[in-house]
C-alpha positions in Angstrom: 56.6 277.3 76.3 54.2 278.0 79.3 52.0 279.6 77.6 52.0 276.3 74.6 51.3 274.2 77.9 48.7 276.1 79.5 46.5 276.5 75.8 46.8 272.7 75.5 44.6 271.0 77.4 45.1 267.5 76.0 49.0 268.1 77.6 47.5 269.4 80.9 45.6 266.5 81.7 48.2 263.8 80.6 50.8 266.0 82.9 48.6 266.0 86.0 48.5 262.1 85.2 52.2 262.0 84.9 52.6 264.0 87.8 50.2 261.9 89.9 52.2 258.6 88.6 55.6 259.7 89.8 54.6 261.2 92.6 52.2 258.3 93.8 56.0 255.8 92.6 58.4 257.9 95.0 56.4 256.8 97.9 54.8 253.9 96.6 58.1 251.6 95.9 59.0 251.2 99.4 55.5 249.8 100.3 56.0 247.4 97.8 59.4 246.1 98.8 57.8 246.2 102.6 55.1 244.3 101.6 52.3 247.0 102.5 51.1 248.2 99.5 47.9 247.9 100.5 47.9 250.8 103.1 47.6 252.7 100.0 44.4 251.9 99.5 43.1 252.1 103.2 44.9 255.6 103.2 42.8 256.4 99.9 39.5 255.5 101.2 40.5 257.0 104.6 41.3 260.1 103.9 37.5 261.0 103.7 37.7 260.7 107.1 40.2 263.7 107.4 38.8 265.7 105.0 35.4 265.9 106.5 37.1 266.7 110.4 39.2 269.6 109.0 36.0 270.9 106.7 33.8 270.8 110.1 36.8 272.3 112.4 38.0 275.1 109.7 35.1 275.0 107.0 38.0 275.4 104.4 37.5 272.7 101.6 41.1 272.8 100.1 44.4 273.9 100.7 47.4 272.9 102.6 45.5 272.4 105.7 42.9 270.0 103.7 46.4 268.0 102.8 47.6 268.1 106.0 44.1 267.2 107.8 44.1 264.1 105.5 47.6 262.9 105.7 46.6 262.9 109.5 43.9 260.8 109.1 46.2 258.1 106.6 48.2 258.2 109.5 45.6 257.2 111.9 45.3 254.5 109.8 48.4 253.0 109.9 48.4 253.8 113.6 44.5 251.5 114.7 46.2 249.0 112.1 49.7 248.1 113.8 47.8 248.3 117.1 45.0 246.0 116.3 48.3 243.6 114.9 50.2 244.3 117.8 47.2 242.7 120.2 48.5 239.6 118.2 44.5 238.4 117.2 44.2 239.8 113.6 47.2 239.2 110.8 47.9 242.7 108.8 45.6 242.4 106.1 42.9 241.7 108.8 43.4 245.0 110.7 43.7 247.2 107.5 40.3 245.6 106.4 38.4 246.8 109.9 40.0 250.1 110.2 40.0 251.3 107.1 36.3 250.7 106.4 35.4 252.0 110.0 37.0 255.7 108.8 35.5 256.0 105.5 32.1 254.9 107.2 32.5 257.9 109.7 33.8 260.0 107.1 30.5 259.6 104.7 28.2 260.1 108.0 29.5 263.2 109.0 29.3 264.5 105.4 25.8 263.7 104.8 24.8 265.1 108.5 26.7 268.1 109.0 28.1 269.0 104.8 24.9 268.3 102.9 25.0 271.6 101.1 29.2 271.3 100.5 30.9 270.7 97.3 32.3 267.4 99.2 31.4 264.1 97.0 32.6 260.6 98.2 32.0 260.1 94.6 34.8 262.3 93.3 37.0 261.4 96.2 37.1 258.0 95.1 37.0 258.1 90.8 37.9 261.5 90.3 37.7 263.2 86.5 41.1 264.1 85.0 39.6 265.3 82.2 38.5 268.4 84.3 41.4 269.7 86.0 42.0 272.4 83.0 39.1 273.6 83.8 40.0 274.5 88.0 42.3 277.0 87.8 44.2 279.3 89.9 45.8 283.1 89.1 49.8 283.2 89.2 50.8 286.4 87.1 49.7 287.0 83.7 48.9 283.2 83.7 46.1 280.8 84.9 46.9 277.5 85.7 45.4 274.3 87.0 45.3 274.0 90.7 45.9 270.1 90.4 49.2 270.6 88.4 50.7 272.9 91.0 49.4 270.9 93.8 50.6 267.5 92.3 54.0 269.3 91.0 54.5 270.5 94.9 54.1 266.7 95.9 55.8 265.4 93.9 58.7 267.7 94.2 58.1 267.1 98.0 58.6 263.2 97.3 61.1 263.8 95.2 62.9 265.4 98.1 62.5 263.1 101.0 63.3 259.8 99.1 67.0 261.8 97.5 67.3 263.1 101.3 66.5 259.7 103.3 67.7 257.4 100.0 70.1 255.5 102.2 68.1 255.1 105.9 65.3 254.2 103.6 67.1 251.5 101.9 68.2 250.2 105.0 65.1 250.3 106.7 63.0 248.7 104.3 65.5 245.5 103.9 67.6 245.2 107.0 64.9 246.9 110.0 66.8 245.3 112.6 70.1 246.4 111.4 68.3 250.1 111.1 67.5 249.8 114.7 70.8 248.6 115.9 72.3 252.0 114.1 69.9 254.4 115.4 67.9 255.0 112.4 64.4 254.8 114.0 62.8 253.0 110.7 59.3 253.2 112.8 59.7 257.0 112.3 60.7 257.1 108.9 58.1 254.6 107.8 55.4 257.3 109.2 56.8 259.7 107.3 56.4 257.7 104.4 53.0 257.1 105.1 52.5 260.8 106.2 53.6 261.7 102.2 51.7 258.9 101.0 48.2 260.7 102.5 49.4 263.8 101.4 49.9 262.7 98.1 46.4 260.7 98.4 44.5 264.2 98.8 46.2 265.9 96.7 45.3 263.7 93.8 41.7 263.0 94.6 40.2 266.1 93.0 42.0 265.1 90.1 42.2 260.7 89.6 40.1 260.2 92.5 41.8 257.6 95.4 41.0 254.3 92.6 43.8 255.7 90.4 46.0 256.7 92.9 46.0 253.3 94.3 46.7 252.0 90.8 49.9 254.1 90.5 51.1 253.5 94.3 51.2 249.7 93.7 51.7 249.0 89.8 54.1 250.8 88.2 56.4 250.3 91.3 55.1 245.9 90.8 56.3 246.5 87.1 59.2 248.1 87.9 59.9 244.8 90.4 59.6 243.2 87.7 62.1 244.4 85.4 65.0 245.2 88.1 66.5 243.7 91.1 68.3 247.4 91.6 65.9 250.0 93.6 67.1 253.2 91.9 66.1 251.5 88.4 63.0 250.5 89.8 62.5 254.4 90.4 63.3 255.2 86.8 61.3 252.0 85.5 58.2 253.2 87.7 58.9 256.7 86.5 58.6 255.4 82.8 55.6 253.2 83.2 54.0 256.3 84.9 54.2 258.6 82.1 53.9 255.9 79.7 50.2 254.6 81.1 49.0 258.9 81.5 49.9 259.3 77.6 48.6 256.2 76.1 45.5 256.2 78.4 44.9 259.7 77.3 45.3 258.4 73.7 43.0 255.6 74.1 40.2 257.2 75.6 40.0 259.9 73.6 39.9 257.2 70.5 37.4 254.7 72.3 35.2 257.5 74.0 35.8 256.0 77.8 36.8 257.5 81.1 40.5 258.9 81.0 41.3 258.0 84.4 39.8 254.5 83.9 41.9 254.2 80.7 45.5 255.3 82.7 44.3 252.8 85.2 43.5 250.0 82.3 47.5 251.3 80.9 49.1 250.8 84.2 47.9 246.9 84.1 48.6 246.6 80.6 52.5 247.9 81.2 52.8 245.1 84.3 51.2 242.0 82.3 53.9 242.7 79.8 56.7 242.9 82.6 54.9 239.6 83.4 55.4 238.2 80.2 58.3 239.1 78.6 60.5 240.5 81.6 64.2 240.0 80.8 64.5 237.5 84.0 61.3 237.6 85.7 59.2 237.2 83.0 57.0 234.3 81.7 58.9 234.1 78.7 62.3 234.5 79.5 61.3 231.8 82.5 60.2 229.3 80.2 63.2 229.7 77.9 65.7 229.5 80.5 64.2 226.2 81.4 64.3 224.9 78.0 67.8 225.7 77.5 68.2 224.2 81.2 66.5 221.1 80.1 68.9 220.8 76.1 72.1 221.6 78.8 71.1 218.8 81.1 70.5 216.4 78.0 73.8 217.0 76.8 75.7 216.7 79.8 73.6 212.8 80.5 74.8 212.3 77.3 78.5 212.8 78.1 78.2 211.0 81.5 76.6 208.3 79.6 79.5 207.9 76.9 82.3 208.2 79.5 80.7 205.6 82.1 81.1 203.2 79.1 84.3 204.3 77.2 86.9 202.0 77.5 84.7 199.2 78.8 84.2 195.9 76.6 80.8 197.2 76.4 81.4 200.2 74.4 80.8 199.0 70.6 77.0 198.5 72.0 76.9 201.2 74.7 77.9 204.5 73.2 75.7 204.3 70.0 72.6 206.2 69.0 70.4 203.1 69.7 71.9 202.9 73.1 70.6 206.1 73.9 66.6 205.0 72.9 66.8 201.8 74.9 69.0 203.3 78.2 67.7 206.8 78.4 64.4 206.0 77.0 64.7 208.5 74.4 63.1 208.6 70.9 64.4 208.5 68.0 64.0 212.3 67.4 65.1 213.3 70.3 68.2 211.3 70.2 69.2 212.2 66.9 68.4 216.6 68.4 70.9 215.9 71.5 73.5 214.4 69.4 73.3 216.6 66.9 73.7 219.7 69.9 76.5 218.2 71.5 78.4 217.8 68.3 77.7 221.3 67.4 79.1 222.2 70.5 82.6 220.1 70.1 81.6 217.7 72.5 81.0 213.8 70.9 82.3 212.9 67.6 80.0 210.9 65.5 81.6 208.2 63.2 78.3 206.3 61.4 76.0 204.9 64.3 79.4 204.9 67.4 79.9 208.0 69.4 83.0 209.3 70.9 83.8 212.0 73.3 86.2 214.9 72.6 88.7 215.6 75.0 86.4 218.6 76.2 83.3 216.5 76.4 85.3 213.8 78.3 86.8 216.6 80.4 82.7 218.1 81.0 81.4 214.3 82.4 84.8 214.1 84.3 84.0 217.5 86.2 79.9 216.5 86.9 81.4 212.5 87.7 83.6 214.2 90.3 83.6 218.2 90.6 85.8 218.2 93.5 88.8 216.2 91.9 88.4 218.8 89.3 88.9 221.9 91.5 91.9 219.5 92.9 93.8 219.8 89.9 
């Protein structure tokens, strides 16, 4: 089975993307339900920063200290940003746009005056090429096999780990972060660590989907997910799904239309949220519009009923509680006279005999509970 995976290079690249997806979900949920999704992308354009430091300090241009230089710098983000919001002059989004630039700024300096002649490139940072990583591979046994799958299975095992581990604290943390500091949880310190994964998972990917898609998969398949669920562990799974779901058909597409892989998976992870958009089973556009519909035919039928009853029994009802009452009083047309009727006596509510309508003892028993809910309850 290995040995199938590692001959198949088609399955290697849509894995890595897979890989990258889930991993890039684990973290990326919770900064979505905090509203701080876009540290994601600060931390992705940041982590030049931390690469260059650690290649200048250790002249090592991958490997765990590489990750761990990086995650430092995503930190350092987060850490200039709360403090520039903590002097209370600049709102979140404010900060994150002047630090974030400032690093990446420094980070492309020091490259070009002290790493000209390195195999460093802002370029590949940011956009990457998936359609490579089969081709950097490392020696494990009788087997060679891309660096980027082992170092994106690592994370994401890594991920994996921490949200299974902290599941609960970081529930509570992320909804109820007063409550999580009246029990001792110290959410400050487990949102770092969030954030310290969240760089480390940033580097790791760059060599192979560049920071652009990374960002993509931090923030949309956990959106869809947001989407489709009001439950966090099925937003997990939903993520999960859209993740692998946007690496295979993005593969498939780009292969078909001759385009950029990892701008395809991108192009897939948007696809998979305007669909959440549209025809989500309670969010969605569709399912919105056709609960107000209904909403509106309910509230129809139920002025119809209050209208009957206000006039049943009164010397008024032979002219009242007929169809062309219901044009001249409710100012509706014809059509739509004849469509509530007909609904309401589908539904057991009215009785129609020729152009008079009468309630049913459940219609009259509906306008008596909307006329007076509490006598209702009463009874």
């Amino acid at each position: 089975m290995l040995t199938a995976l590692l001959d198949n290079v088609a399955l290697q690249i849509m894995l890595v993307g897979a890989l990258v997806g889930i991993a890039s979900t684990l973290v990326g949920t919770f900064l979505v339900l905090r509203g701080t999704s876009m540290l994601s992308d600060a931390i992705g354009h940041s982590i030049v920063f931390g690469i260059v430091i650690v290649w200048l300090i250790t002249h090592q241009q991958s490997g765990p200290v590489q990750i761990l230089g990086a995650a430092l710098a995503g930190v350092l983000t987060v850490f200039l940003t709360e403090l520039l919001v903590s002097t209370r002059r600049v709102k979140k989004d404010a900060a994150i746009g002047l630090v974030f630039p400032v690093l990446f700024s420094i980070g492309v300096l020091l490259l070009n005056l002290y790493a000209r002649d390195v195999h460093i490139d802002t370029h590949t940072v940011l956009l990457g090429e998936i359609g490579f990583v089969w081709l950097d591979t490392v020696t494990l046994g009788d087997y060679r096999v891309p660096r980027s799958l082992l170092s994106m299975g690592a994370m994401t095992l890594l991920n994996a780990a921490f949200v299974v581990l902290f599941f609960k604290e970081l529930k509570l943390a992320t909804f109820d972060e007063a409550l999580a500091k009246a029990l001792g949880l110290a959410p400050g310190l487990l949102f770092y660590a969030l954030l310290l994964l969240t760089s480390g998972t940033a580097v790791a990917a760059f060599d192979a989907v560049g920071a652009v898609l990374f960002v993509a998969f931090v923030i949309v398949p956990p959106s869809t997910a947001y989407l489709l669920t009001d439950r966090l562990w099925l937003m997990f799974l939903y993520g999960i799904a859209v993740s692998i779901g946007s690496s295979v058909s993005g593969y498939a597409l780009a292969v078909a239309w001759d385009v950029s892989i990892g701008g395809m998976m991108a192009v897939m992870t948007g696809a998979f949220l305007m669909l959440a958009f549209l025809a989500g089973p309670r969010y969605g556009l569709v399912a919105q519009l056709l609960r107000r519909r209904g909403q509106r035919r309910h509230n129809e039928i139920r002025t119809l009923a209050v209208h009957l009853y206000n006039h049943e029994g009164e010397p008024e009802q032979g002219e009242e509680n007929v169809i062309r009452a219901l044009r001249d009083h409710l100012r509706w047309d014809a059509a739509k006279a004849a469509r509530v009727v007909q609904r309401s006596s589908d539904q057991r509510l009215i009785v129609r005999e020729g152009e008079a309508l009468r309630l049913t003892s459940q219609g009259r028993e509906m306008a008596r509970e909307i006329l007076d809910p509490s006598g209702r309850r009463a009874v």
